[in-house]
Backbone as a printed PyTorch tensor [residue, N CA C, xyz], in Angstrom:
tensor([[[ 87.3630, 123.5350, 125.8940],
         [ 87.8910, 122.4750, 125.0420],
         [ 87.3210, 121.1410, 125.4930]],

        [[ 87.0090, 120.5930, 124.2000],
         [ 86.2750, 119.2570, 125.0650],
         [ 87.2170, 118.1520, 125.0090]],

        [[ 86.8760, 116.9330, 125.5720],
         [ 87.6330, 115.5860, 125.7710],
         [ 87.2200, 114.5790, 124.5040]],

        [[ 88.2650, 114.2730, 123.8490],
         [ 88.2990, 113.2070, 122.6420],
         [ 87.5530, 112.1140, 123.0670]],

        [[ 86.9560, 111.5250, 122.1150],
         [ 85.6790, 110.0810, 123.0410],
         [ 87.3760, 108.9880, 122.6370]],

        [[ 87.1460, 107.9080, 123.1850],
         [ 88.3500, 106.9610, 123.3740],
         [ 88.6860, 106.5500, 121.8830]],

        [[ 88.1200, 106.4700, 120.5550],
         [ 88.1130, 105.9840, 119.4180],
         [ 88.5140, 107.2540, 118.6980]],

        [[ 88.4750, 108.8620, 118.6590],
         [ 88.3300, 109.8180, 118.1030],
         [ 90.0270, 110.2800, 117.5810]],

        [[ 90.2700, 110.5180, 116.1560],
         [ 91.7430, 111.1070, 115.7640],
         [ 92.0800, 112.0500, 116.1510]],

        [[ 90.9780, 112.9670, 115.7940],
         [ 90.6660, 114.1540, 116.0920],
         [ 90.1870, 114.9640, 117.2410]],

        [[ 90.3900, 116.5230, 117.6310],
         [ 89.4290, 116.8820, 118.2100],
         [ 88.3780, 117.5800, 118.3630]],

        [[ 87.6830, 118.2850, 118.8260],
         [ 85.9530, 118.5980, 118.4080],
         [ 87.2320, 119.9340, 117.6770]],

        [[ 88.0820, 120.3900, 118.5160],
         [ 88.1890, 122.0470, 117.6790],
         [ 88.9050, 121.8170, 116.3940]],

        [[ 89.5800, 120.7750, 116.0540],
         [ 89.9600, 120.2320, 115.1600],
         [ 89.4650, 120.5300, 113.5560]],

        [[ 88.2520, 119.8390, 113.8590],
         [ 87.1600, 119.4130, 113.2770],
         [ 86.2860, 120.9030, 113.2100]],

        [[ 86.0350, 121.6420, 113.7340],
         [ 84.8200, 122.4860, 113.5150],
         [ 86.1290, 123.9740, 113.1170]],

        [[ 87.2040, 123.7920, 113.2790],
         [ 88.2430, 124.9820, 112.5280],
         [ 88.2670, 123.8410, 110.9790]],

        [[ 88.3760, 122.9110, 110.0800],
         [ 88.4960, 122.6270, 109.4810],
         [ 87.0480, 123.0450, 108.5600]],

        [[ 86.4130, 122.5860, 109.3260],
         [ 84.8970, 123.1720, 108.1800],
         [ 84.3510, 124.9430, 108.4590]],

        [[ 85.2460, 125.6720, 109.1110],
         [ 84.6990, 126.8370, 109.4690],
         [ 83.4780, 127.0960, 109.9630]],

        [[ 83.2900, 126.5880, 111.0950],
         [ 82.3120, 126.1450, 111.3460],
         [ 81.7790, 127.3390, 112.9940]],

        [[ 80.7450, 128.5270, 112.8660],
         [ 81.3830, 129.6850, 113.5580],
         [ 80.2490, 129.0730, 114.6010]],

        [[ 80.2270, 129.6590, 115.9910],
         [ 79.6960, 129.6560, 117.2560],
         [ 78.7240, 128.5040, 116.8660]],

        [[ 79.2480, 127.8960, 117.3440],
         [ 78.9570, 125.8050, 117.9180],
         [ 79.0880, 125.8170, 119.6050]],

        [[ 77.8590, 125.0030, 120.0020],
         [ 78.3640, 124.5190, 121.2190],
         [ 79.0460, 123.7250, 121.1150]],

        [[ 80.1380, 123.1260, 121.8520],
         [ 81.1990, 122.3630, 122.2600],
         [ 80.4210, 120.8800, 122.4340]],

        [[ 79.5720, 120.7480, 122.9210],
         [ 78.4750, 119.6610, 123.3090],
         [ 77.4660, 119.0510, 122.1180]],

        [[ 77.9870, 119.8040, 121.0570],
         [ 77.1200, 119.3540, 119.9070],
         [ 77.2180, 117.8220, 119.3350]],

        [[ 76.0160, 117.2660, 119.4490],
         [ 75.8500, 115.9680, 119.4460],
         [ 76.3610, 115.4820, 118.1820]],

        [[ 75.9350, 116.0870, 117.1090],
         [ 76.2470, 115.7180, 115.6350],
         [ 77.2090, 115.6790, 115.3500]],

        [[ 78.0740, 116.6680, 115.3920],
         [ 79.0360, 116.8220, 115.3690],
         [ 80.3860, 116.0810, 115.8080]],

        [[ 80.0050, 116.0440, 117.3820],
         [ 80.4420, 114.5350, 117.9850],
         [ 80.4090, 113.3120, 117.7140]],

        [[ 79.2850, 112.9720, 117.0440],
         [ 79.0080, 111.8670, 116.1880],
         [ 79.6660, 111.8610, 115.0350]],

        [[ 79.7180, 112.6970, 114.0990],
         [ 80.3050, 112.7480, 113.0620],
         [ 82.0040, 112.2760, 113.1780]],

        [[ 82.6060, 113.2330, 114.1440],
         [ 83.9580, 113.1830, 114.6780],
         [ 84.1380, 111.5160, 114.5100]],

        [[ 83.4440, 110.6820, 115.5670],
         [ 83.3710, 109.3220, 116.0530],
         [ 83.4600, 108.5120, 114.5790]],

        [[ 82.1650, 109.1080, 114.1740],
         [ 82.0170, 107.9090, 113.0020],
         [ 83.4270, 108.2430, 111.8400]],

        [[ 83.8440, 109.2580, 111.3470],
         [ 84.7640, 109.1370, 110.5440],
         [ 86.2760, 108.2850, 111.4860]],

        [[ 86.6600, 108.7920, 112.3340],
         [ 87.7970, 108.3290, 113.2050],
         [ 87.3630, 106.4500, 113.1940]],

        [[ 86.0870, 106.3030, 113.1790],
         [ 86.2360, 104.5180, 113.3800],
         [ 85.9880, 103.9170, 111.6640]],

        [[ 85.9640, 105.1830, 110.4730],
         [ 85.8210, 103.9820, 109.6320],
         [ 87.2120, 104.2350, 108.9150]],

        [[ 88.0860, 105.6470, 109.3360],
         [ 89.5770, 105.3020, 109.2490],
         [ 89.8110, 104.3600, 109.7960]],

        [[ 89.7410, 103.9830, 111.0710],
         [ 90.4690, 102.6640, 111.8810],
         [ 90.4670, 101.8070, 111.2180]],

        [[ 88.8360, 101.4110, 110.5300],
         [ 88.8380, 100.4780, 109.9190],
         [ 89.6670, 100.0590, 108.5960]],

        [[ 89.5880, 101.4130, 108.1480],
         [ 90.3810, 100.7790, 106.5950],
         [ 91.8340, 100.4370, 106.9430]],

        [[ 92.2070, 101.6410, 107.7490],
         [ 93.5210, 101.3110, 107.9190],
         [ 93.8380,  99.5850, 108.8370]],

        [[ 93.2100,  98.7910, 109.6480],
         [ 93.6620,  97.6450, 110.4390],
         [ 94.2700,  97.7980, 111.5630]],

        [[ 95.2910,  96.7820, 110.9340],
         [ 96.7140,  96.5740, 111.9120],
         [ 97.4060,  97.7270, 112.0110]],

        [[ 97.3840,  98.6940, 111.1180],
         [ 98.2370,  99.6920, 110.5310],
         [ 98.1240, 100.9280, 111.5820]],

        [[ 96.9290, 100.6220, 112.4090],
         [ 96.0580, 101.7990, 113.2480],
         [ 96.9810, 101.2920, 114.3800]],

        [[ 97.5730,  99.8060, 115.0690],
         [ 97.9170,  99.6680, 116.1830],
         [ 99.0690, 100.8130, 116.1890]],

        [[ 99.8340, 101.5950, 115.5480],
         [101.0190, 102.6670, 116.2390],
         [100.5170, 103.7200, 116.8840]],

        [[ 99.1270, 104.2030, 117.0470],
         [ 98.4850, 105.2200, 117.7180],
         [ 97.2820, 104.7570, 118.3100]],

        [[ 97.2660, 103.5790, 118.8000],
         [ 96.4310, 102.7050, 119.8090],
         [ 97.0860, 102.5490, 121.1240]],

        [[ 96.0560, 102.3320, 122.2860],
         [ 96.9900, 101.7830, 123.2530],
         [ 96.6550, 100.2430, 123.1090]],

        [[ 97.1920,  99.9610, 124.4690],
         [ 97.1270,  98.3330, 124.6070],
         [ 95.4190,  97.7500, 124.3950]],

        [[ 94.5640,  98.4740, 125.0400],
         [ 93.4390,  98.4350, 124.9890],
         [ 92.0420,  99.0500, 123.8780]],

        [[ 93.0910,  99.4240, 122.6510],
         [ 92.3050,  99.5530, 121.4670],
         [ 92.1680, 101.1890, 121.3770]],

        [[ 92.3970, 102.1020, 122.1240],
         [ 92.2160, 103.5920, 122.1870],
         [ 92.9000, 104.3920, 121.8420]],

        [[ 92.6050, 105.4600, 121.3550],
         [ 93.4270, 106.2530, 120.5450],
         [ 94.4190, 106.8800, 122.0220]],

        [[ 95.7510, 107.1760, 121.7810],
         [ 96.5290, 107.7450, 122.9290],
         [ 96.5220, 108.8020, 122.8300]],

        [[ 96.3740, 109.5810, 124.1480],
         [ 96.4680, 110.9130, 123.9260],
         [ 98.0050, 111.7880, 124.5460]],

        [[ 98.3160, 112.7640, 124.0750],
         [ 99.5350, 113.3990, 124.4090],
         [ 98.9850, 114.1220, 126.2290]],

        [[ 99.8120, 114.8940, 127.0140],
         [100.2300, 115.1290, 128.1510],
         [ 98.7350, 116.1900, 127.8480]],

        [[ 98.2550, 116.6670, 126.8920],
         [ 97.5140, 117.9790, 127.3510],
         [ 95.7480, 117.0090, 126.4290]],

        [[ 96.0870, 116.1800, 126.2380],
         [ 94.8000, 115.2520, 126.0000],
         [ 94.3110, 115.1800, 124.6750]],

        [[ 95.2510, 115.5380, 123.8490],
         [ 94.8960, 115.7840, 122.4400],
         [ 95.5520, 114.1880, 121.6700]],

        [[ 94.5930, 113.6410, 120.2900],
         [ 94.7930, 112.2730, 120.0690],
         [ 96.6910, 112.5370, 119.6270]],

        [[ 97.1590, 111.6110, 119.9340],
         [ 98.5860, 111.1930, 119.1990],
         [ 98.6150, 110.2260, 118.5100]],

        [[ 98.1060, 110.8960, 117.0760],
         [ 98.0550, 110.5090, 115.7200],
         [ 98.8420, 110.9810, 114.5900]],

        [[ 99.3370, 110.1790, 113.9920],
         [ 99.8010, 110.8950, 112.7100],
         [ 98.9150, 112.2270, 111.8540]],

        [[100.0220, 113.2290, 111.5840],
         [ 99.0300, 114.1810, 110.7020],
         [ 98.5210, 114.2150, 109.6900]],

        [[ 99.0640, 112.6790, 108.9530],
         [ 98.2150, 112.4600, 107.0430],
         [ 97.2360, 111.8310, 107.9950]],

        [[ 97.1030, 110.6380, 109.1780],
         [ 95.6160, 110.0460, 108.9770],
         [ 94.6870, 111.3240, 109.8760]],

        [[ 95.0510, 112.3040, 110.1270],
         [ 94.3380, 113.2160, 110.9360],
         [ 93.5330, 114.0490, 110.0580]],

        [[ 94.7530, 114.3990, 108.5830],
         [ 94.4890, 115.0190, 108.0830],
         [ 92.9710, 114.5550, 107.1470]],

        [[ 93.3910, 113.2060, 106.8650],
         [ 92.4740, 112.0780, 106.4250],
         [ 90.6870, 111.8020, 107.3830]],

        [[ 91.2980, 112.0700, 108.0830],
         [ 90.0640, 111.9420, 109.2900],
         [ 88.9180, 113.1700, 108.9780]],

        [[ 89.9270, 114.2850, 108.9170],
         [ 89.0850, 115.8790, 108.8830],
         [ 88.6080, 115.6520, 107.5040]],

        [[ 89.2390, 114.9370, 106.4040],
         [ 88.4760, 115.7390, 105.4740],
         [ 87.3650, 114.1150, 105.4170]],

        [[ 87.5040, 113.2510, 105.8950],
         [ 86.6060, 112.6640, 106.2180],
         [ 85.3810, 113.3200, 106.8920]],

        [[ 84.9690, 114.0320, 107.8820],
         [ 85.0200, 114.3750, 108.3530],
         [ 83.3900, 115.6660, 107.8920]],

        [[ 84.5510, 116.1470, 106.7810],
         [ 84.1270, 117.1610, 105.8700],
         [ 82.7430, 117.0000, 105.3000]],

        [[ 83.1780, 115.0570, 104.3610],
         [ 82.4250, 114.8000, 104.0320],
         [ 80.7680, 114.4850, 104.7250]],

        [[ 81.1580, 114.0010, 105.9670],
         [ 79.9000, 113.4060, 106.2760],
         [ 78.9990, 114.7560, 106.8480]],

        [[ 80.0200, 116.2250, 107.0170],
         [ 79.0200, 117.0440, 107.6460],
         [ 78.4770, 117.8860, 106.6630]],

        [[ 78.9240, 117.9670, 105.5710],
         [ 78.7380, 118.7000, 104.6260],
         [ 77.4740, 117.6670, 103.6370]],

        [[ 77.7760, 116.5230, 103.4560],
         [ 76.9400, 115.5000, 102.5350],
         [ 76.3550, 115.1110, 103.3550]],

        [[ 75.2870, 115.1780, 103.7410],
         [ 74.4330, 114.5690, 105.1310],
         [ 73.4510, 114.0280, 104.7440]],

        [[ 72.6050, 113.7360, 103.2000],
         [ 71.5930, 113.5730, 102.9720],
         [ 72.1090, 112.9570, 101.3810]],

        [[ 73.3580, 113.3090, 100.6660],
         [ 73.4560, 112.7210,  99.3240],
         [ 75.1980, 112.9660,  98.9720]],

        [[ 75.3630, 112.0520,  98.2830],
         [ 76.7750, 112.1650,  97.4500],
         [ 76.1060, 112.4460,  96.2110]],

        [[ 76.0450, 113.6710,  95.7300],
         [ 76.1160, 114.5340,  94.3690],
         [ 76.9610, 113.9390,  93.7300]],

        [[ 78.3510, 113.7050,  93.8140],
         [ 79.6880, 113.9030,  93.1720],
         [ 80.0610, 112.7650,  93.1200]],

        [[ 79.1440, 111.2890,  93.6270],
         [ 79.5650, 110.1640,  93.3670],
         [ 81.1610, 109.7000,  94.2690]],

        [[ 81.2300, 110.5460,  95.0510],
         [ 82.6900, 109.8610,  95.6500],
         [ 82.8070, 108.5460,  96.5250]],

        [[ 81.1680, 108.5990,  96.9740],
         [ 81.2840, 107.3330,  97.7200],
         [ 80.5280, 105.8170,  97.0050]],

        [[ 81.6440, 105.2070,  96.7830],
         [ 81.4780, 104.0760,  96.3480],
         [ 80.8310, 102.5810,  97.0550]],

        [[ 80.2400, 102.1150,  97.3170],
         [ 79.9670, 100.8540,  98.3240],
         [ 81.2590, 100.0940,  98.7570]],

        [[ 81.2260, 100.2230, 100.0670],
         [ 82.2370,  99.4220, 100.9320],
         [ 83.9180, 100.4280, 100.6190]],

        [[ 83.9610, 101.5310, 100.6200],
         [ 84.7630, 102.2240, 100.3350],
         [ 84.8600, 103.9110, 100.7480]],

        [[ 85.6440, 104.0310, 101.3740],
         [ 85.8450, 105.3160, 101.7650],
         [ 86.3460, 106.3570, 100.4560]],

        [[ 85.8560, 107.6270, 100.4670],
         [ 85.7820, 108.5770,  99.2270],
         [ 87.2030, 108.5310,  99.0300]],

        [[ 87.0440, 108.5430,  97.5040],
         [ 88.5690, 108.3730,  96.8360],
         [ 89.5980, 109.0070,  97.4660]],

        [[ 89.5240, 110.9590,  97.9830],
         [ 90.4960, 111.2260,  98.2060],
         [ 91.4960, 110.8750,  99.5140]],

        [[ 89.7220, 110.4040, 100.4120],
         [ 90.4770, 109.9480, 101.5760],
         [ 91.1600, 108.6930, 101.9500]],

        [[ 90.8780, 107.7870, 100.6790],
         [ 91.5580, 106.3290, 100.4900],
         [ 92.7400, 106.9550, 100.1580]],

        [[ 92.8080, 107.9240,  99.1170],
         [ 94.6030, 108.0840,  98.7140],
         [ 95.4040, 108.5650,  99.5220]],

        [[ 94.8040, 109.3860, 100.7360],
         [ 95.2850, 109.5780, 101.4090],
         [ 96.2880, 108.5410, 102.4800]],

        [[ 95.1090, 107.6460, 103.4330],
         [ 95.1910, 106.5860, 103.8620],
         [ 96.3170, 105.5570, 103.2370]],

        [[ 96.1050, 104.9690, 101.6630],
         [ 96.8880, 104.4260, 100.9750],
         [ 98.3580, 104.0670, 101.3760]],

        [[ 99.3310, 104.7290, 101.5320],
         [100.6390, 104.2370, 101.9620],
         [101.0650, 104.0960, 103.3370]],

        [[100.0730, 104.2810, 103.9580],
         [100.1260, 103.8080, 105.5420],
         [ 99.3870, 102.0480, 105.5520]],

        [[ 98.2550, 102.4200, 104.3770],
         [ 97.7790, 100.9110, 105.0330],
         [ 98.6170,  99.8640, 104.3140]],

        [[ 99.1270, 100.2830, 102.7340],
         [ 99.5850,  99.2890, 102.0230],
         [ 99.1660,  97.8180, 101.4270]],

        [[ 98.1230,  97.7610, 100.9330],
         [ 97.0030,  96.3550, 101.3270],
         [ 97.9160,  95.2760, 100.9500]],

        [[ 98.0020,  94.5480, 101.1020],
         [ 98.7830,  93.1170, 100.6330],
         [ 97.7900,  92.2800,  99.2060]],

        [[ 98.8140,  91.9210,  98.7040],
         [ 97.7710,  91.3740,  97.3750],
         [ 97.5360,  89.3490,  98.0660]],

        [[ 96.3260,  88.9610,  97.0670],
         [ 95.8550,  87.6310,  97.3370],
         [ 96.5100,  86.8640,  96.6470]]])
């Protein structure tokens, strides 16, 4: 089992049982990357909203056996984030990704945690 990088929702087994994903090294770079990059552009959408599963120092907290302590909609949000970037690696066919916007389903997801405030 590997160790969550300090920014990550998720964890590598998380993530590679969500895409069925069969005999992977544990050390797989992409993959790891992938993990990273979806977990920081949840952070992002979500904000302030991210400080309840931050520590003092900006990091995701982990429970007694080292796994992130995160809510399970933005986790759930994360994986199928997640989904997308390992599965679409070269094109959005399906148009879900919009500029400056995370794919619809994973905004609706996100949605009532972040709550945006109007101008």
């Amino acid at each position: 089992m590997s160790n969550p990088k300090p920014f990550d929702l998720v964890t590598f087994e998380q993530a590679v049982f969500q895409e069925r994903i069969d005999e992977v090294d544990e050390n797989d770079p992409d993959i790891s990357a992938k993990i990273t990059a979806a977990s920081r552009l949840v952070l992002r959408f979500l904000g302030s909203k991210s400080a309840f599963f931050l520590d003092t120092q900006g990091q995701v907290m982990l429970n007694t056996a080292g796994k992130p302590l995160v809510p399970e909609d933005v986790q759930a949000a994360t994986l199928m984030l997640f989904g997308y970037l390992y599965r679409l690696r070269d094109s959005d066919a399906q148009g879900e990704w919009v500029e400056g916007w995370l794919p619809t389903p994973v905004r609706s997801m996100l949605h009532m945690i972040r709550k945006p405030t109007l101008a």
